[in-house]
N, C-alpha and C positions, 0 to 999 in steps of 0.2 A: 811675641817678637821672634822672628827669625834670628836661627841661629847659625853660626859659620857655616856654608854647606849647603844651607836649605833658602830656597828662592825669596828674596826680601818680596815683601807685598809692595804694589807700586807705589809712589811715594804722596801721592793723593788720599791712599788710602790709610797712612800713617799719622797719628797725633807730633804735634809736635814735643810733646812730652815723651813719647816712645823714641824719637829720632832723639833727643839730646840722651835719654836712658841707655840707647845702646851706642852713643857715642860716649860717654863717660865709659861704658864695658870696653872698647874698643883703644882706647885712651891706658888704661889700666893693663890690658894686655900687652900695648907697645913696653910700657913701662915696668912690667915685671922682667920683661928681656929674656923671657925663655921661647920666642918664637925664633923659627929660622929667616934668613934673611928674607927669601918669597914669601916665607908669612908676615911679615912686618911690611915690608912694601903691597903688600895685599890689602894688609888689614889701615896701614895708611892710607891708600887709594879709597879707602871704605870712611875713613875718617874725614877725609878731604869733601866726599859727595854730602855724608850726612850735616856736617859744616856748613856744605854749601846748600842743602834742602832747609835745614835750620832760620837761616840766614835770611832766605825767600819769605817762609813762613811768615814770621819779624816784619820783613818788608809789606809786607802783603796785609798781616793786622794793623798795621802803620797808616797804609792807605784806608783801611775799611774805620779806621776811628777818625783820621781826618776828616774824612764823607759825612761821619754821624755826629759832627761838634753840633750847636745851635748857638748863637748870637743869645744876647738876653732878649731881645724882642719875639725869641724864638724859630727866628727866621735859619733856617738849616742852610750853615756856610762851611768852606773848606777852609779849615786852620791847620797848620801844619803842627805837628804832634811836637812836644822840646824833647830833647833827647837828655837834657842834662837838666839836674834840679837845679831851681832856683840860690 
């Protein structure tokens, strides 16, 4: 994982497990409160993208499970995913 400084890899090429890992680091550094304010609006702006990569991901396995439901006759239909358990 790139770290403060050094060029993030582009966001294609990230797991979404690594985007929410250095967004918990990122999260954790706001909240120790020993950056200065450019680092804190920095590393916000950094929290906000990977929130918002995160977020896509989600969406994006969302549509690819809808696509792969099957009916019981086996017939491959779009069902929308529930978001909330039963």
């Amino acid at each position: 994982m790139a770290k403060s400084g050094d060029k993030a890899a582009p966001a294609a090429e990230v797991t979404y497990d690594a985007l929410v890992e250095r967004l918990e680091k990122v999260v954790e550094a706001l909240e120790a409160g020993d950056l200065s304010l450019e680092q804190s609006v920095e590393r916000f702006a950094e929290g906000v993208k990977l929130a918002r990569d995160a977020g896509q991901r989600l969406d994006e396995a969302e549509r690819r499970v809808e696509q792969l439901v099957k009916d019981a006759a086996g017939v491959e239909t779009v069902a929308p995913l529930d978001r909330a358990p039963p």
